[in-house]
Each structure stands twice: as C-alpha cells, then as structure tokens.
C-alpha positions in Angstrom: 124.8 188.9 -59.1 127.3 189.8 -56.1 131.2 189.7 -55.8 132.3 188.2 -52.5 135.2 187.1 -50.4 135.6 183.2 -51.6 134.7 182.5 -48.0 131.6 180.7 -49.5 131.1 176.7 -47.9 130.7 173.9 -50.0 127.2 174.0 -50.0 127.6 176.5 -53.3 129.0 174.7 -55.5 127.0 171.2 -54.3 124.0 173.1 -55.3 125.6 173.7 -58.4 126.1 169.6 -59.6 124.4 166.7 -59.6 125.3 164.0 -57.1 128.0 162.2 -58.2 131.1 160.2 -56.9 133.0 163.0 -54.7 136.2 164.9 -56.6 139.5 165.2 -55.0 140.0 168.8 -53.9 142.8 170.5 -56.0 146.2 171.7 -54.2 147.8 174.7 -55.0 146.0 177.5 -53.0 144.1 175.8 -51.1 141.2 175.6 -53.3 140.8 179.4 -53.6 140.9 182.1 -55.5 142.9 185.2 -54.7 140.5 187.2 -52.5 137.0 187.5 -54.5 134.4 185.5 -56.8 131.5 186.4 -58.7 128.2 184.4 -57.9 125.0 183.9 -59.5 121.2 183.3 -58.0 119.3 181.2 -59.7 116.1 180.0 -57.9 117.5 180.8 -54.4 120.8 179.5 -54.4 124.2 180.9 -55.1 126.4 179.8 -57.9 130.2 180.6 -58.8 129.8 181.6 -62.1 133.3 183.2 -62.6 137.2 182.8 -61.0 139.1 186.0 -60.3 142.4 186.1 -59.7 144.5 189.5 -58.8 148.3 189.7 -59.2 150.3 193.0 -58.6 151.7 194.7 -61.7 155.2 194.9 -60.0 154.6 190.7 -59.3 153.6 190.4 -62.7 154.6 192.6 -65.0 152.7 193.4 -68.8 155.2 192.0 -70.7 155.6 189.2 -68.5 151.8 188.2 -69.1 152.2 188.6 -73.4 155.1 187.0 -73.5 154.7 184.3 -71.4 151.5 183.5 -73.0 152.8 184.2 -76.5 152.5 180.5 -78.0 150.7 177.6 -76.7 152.1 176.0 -73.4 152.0 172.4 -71.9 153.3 172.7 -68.3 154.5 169.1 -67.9 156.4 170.3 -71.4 157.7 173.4 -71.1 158.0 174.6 -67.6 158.0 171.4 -64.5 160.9 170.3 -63.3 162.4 172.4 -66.5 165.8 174.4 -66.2 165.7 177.6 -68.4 167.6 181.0 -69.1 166.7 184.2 -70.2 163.2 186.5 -70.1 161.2 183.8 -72.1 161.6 181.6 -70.1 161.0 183.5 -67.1 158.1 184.6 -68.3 156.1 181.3 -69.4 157.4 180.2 -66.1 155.4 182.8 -64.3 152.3 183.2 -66.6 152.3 179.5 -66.3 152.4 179.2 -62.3 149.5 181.7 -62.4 147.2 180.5 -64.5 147.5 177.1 -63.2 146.8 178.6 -59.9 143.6 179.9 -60.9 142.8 177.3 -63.4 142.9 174.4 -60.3 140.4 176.7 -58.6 137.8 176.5 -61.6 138.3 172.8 -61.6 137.6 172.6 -58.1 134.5 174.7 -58.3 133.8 173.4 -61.7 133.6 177.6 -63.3 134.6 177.4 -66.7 135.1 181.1 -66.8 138.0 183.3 -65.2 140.2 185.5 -65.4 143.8 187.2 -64.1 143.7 190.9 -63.1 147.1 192.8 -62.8 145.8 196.5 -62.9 147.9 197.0 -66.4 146.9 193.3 -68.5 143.7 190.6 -68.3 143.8 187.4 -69.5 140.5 185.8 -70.2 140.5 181.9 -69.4 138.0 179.9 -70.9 137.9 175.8 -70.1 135.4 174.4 -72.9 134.0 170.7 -73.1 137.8 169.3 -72.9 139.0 170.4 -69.1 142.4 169.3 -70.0 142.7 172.6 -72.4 142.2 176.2 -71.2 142.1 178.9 -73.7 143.0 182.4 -72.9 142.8 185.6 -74.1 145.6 188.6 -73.3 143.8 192.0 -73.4 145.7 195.4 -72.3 143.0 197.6 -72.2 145.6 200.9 -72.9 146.8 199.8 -75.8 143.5 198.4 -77.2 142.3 202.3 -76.7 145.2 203.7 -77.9 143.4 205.3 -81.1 141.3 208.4 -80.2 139.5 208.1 -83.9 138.2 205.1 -83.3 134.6 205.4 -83.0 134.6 202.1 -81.1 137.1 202.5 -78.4 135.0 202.1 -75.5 134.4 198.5 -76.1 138.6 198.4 -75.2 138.6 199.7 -72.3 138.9 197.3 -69.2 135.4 197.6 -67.9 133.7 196.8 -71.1 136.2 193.8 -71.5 135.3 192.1 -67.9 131.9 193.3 -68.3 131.2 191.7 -71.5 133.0 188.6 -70.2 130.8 188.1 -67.0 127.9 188.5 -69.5 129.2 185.7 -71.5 130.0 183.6 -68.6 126.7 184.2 -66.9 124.5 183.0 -70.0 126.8 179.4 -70.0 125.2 176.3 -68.5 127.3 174.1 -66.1 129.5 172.0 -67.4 128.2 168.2 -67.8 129.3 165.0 -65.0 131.5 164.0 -68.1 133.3 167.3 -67.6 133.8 166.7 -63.9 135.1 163.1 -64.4 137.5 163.8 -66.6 138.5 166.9 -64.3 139.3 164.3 -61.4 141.7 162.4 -63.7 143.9 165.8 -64.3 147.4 165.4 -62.7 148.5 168.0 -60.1 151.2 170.5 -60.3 152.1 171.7 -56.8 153.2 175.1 -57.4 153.1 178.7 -55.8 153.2 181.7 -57.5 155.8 183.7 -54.9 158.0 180.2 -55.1 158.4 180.6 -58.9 158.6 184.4 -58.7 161.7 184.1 -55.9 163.5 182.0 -57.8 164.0 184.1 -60.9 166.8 186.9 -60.6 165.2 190.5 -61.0 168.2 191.4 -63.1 166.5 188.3 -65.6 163.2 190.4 -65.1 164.3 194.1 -65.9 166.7 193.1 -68.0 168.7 196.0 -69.9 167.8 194.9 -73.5 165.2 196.5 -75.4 161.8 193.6 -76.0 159.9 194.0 -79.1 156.4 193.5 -77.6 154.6 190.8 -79.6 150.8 192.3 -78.4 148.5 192.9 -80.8 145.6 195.6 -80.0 142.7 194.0 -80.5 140.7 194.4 -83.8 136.6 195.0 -82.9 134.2 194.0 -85.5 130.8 195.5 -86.3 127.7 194.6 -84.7 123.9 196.3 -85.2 123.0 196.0 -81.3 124.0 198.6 -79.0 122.6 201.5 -77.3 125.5 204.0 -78.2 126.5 204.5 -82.4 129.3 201.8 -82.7 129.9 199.1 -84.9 131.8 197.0 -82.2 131.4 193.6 -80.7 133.3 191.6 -78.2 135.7 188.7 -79.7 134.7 185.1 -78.9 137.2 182.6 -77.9 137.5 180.6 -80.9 139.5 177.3 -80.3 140.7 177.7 -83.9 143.6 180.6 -82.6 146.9 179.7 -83.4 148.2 181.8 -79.9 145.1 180.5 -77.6 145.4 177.8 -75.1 147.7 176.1 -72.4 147.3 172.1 -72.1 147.6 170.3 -68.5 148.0 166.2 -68.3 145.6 163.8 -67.1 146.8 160.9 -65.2 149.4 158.2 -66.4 146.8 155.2 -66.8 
C-alpha cells in the first residue's frame, strides 16, 4: 500500500474493471482528488482503493462539517439552485459542495471508500451497492478522546479512525458493472468548493450567537481481538442510521 499524488493515468483504474461500455468522466475537479490517493497492489498492478480529500479548518470549519451534515441531504433538494439564510444553511451548503466534490471523484475511479480531512473533523464516505446514496460518518477525534478514564480511548483518536477505515476499505471487492452503469446515469452538479464558500458572508459564518453543537462522541463497543487490553471496536456504517447519508439524482429518463 502507498499514498501518492493522484497523478496516476488511466491505466489504474482500467486495470481495476472489466471492459465495458466507456463512462463519461465526472466534472467538478477535474476528475481528482485534492492532492493524494491511497492505492493497492494486487498481482502487479495498482489499484485506488480509497478517495482523500483535504480542506483547511479555517475553509471548513468543525461545526460547519456537523452541522451541515446533521440530517440527511438531497442536493437537487436542499441546496442547487436554492436561496437560503442563516448558518444552517450555510453549512449544508458547504458540506454539501464538498462531499460532492469528492464523491464525483469515487464515481470516476469507481472507490467506494473516502473520506474528508480538515485537521479538526473526518467524515467517512461510504457508497454501497446503490451509487446514487453515500453514507457518511462525522468523527472529531478530540472530542471522541475527551474522557481520560476511558480505557478505550485510543481507538478515538484520528489515526486509529483512518487506519481502521483503510483496513475496512482495503478488504472490499470492486464494485460490480451494475454499479458502474448506474453510476453513468447519475446527473452532474457543476460546483466548486471556493465558489460556494465566496458566496457566503463570513459574518453568516462566525456569527455572534452561541450554536448548541449537535455531535455526539462516539460510543465504542467491546470486541475480544486486539493486541492492547481494550474492549473497543470500530463502528460500521450501517444504512439503518437515521443521520447517515446524502442522495444525488440519476438522470430525468
């Protein structure tokens, strides 16, 4: 396993799929990620395995990322072509412009794992069987640590988090050519992070008035494996969350 510039050709991901019918290449950033993926060798070739993208804290603040991503999201819905007010807004605005950012680069590349870096919150994306739905999960690793009595705190921290999540990513088998044609049906949203972020006063973003965070630390769970004395184990994404997923629009047929 390496972590490289996304300077890779096309020949890694062809190596990846099956031939098949080619897929229009997704807008956005050009088909990239920020700066860096992880790949994968499997009998000699290199695979993208997992989608990284960084933001700034100061682009993307924490409680930016947990409230924007507090409830379930359908762009075409909520945010396109959509007039609102207030830090709500603002924030499922940006989340949203993010996430679809890196979500059209996992499409492209056909990774079903990534995730979004801002040096203070993660958020785990996940696209299962349906690549019309990504499910997510918002981790801030200082407040998941937070208790120093917990014997289990160093599965909170941020390395453990990614690390576990590479693991998890790493062991998944490529998506089927259902996946991918279904994938090429998905309609586009042309957006750009800085756009979105430029057009949303900072006095809407630092706003004066005291926000009730709505993060939960996250709850570990026992487990018998591990080679330190903890009863931790990392959270799956289960589909069944209430908070969990943001839905994009195949389309009009």
């Amino acid at each position: 396993m390496s972590i490289e510039r996304d300077d890779t050709d096309a020949a890694a991901t062809a190596s990846r799929l099956p031939s098949r019918k080619p897929r229009r290449r997704t807008r956005g950033k050009g088909n990239r990620a920020d700066q860096f993926c992880i790949y994968r060798t499997s009998d000699g070739r290199n695979i993208p395995a997992v989608a990284i993208e960084y933001k700034a804290p100061h682009k993307l603040r924490r409680d930016e990322v947990v409230t924007g991503l507090e409830s379930e999201t359908r762009p075409e819905r909520d945010v396109i072509n959509k007039n609102g007010e207030g830090f709500a807004f603002a924030s499922r605005s940006l989340v949203a412009a993010v996430v679809t950012q890196l979500f059209s680069y996992m499409i492209g590349k056909g990774i079903q794992y990534g995730y979004v870096c801002t040096g203070e919150a993660f958020v785990f994306l996940h696209i299962l069987n349906d690549p019309t739905i990504v499910y997510y999960s918002v981790r801030v690793p200082n407040l998941d640590v937070l208790d120093d009595d917990d014997e289990n705190r160093l599965h909170g921290t941020a390395v453990a988090q990614v690390f576990a999540f590479i693991l998890q990513a790493l062991r998944a088998e490529p998506p089927p050519m259902s996946w991918h044609d279904t994938a090429a049906d998905l309609d586009t949203w042309a957006v750009e992070y800085d756009d979105v972020l430029g057009n949303i006063p900072e006095t809407v973003r630092k706003g004066k008035e005291a926000r009730a965070s709505p993060y939960k630390p996250q709850l570990w769970r026992g487990f018998k494996r591990s080679p330190i004395r903890t009863r931790s184990r990392c959270k799956q994404f289960d589909s069944n969350e209430k908070i969990s997923k943001i839905k994009y629009c195949p389309h009009s047929k």
